[in-house]
C-alpha angles and dihedrals in degrees: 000000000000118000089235089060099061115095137219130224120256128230122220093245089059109145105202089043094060086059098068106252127162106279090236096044088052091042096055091050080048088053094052089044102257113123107136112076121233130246100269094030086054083055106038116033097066088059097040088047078056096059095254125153101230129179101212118196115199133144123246111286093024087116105258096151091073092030086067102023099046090059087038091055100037080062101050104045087064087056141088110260121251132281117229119291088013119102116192099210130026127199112200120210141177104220134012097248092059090053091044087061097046084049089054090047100046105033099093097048090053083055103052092056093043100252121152117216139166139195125237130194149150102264101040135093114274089210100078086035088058101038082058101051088040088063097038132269136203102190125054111183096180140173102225100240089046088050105049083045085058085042087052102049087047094245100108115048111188090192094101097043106123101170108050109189119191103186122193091358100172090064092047083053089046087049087057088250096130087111096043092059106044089050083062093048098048084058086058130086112272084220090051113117111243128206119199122188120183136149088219139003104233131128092035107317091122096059093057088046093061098031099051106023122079120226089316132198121237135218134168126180088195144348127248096276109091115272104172108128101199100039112106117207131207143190110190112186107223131185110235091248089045091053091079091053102038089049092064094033086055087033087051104091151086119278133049114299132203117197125191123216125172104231140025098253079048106058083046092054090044087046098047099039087055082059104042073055096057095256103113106226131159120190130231122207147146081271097074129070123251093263097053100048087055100056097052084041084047092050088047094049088045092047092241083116117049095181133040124182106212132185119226090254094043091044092061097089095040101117099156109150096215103055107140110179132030106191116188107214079182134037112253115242097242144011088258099048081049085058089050085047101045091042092070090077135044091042127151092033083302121149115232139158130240117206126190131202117206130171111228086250082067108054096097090056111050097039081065084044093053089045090055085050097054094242141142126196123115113237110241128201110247136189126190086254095055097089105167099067092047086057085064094072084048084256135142145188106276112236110171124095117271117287115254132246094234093068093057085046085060096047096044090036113106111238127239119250114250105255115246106255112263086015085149107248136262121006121209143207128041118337086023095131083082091197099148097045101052114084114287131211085020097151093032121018096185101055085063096241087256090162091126115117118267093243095118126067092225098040090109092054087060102068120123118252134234095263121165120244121260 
């Protein structure tokens, strides 16, 4: 029996239990230790467990996954399962890492009741997608572009999904993926119960809301100004040839950090030059392949990795509860895309720190930026020898030699598959590495096992899938 199997009891004063859920849904969260609702969970799931179409608005780390995944899954598991090539349920998403991570949260629910589910994506291999849908699947968790092309080649029918998710559909709006979604929703049945999540309803969002969602009911756990009570938040004033040394002194530090660039070259400047500092960083873009993007997302998990420099488009999917610090190398567009930021840190009731570099051209801006955003902090000039303030960020002054190249090579480097015991030793010959025969994702099926060199151009689309067991 897997570990993940194994329940918990649950206590009368069970949260999730007094909401009616399913007794083996509310035991597993007992088993991982969750068993009080969050704010907006305590408000949406009764309706949505009622069938209810509901528009739920809630900021980044406010606990949507479950408060969509817990109703869908109560549902199912009173229903029939589903017949090959369609899926009964279907969660929309705007990137892969976002539906990585709504794969890793809900796994083990769809396990305990029995549900089979699998993730696709653009990036990843169609044999184990259609092999699934071939055998049946109830849960479709799906990025929009990777799902029409499985409508399109007839192995995906929408025409049995009873539970429709859009998660974060703002950003799939913002991604120009409106279409995209409506297409998706036109295959569905009109009766179907649809579930829309969003921080906010612009580019378009509201239109699908009132178009596709019958007489819904609405809950926001907050509106779009910040709201986070123990996030602190910082402006430090820099002069441009103070920015390189007050980044590592703020980077620095223990604790996960999370830093924002604007571009892609950016984020590799701002990442070698943290090296080249002694804080060892990597970067993570739209420039690099998917592999790629989950190992370094895989090193900072795991804590190998203390400080990623992330671009707005590659930061969407970043959802790491201890995260304590957000700095902004660079300024954020808009006061939105400073909440997305921000709400990487200070999740789960935890407390975090947001800093802020401004040039002193921008100051303007980014104090009417920080009002939008409903925040108050006054901006202060800082230079690399005023210390004290950089302690406030829980920074300091880096000291060690500059990290090597040879660490970043490790963490970007695929691993070798374990060798299957008595495999008989060494083969020899071309083609005798073997790495694509031995087992791969061992150690963590759901992170694909995509740990094969990049030397192939299709090496990315041959990563296993999250497919249940048997």
């Amino acid at each position: 029996m897997q570990a993940e199997d194994v329940d918990a009891a649950v206590e009368a004063d069970n949260g999730f239990a007094a909401l009616g859920l399913h007794e083996q849904l509310v035991a597993t969260l007992a088993r991982i230790g969750i068993t009080t609702p969050f704010p907006i969970q305590a408000a949406t799931i009764p309706d949505a467990m009622a069938g209810r179409d509901l528009l739920g608005r809630g900021q980044t780390g406010s606990g949507k996954t479950m408060a969509f995944g817990l109703p869908l899954l109560d549902r199912l598991s009173r229903r029939p399962r589903a017949v090959p090539h369609r899926p009964r349920a279907v969660i929309l998403t705007p990137t892969r890492e976002l539906a990585m991570q709504i794969v890793d949260a809900l796994a083990p629910l769809m396990r305990s009741v029995d549900r089979r589910f699998v993730l696709v994506a653009g990036g990843m291999s169609y044999t184990p997608q259609l092999r699934a849908l071939e055998k049946g699947v109830d849960v479709l968790v799906a990025t929009p572009g990777r799902l029409i092309d499985l409508v399109d080649r007839s192995a995906a029918d929408l025409s049995e999904v009873e539970v429709m998710v859009l998660d974060e559909a703002d950003h799939m709006a913002e991604m120009g993926f409106v279409e995209a979604i409506r297409q998706i929703l036109d295959l569905t049945p009109r009766e179907g119960q649809r579930l829309l999540f969003s921080a906010t309803l612009d580019h378009g969002v509201d239109q699908v809301a009132r178009t596709y969602l019958k007489d819904p009911v609405t809950h926001s756990t907050d509106d779009v100004r910040a709201s986070v009570t123990t996030m602190a938040h910082h402006v430090f004033l820099v002069h441009p040839h103070h920015k390189k040394p007050i980044t590592a002194a703020i980077a620095n530090r223990p604790g996960r950090t999370v830093v924002f660039c604007r571009t892609k070259l950016g984020a590799d400047r701002v990442a070698l030059q943290l090296r080249e500092s002694g804080v060892f960083a990597a970067a993570l873009h739209g420039g690099l392949n998917q592999a790629q993007r989950t190992r370094v997302l895989d090193a900072f998990k795991s804590g190998t990795l203390p400080v990623l420099v992330a671009t707005d488009v590659a930061a969407r999917g970043i959802h790491v509860d201890d995260v304590s610090l957000v700095l902004q190398v660079d300024p954020p567009a808009d006061h939105k895309d400073y909440l997305h930021r921000s709400g990487r840190t200070a999740r789960a009731g935890e407390d975090g720190v947001v800093v802020t570099l401004a040039l002193p051209h921008q100051k303007r801006q980014v104090s009417r930026m920080l009002d939008a955003a409903g925040v108050e902090t006054d901006p202060q000039a800082v230079a690399p020898e005023d210390h004290a303030v950089i302690e406030t960020a829980g920074g300091s002054e880096p000291v060690g030699e500059p990290v090597p190249q040879s660490r970043l090579d490790e963490v970007m480097r695929p691993q070798r598959p374990a060798r299957r015991p008595g495999g008989g030793g060494r083969r020899q010959g071309p083609g005798a590495s073997g790495g694509r025969r031995g087992p791969q994702g061992d150690r963590r099926p759901r992170q694909g096992g995509d740990r094969r060199p990049d030397r192939r151009s299709r090496s990315e689309d041959r990563r296993s899938d999250w497919r249940p067991r048997d």
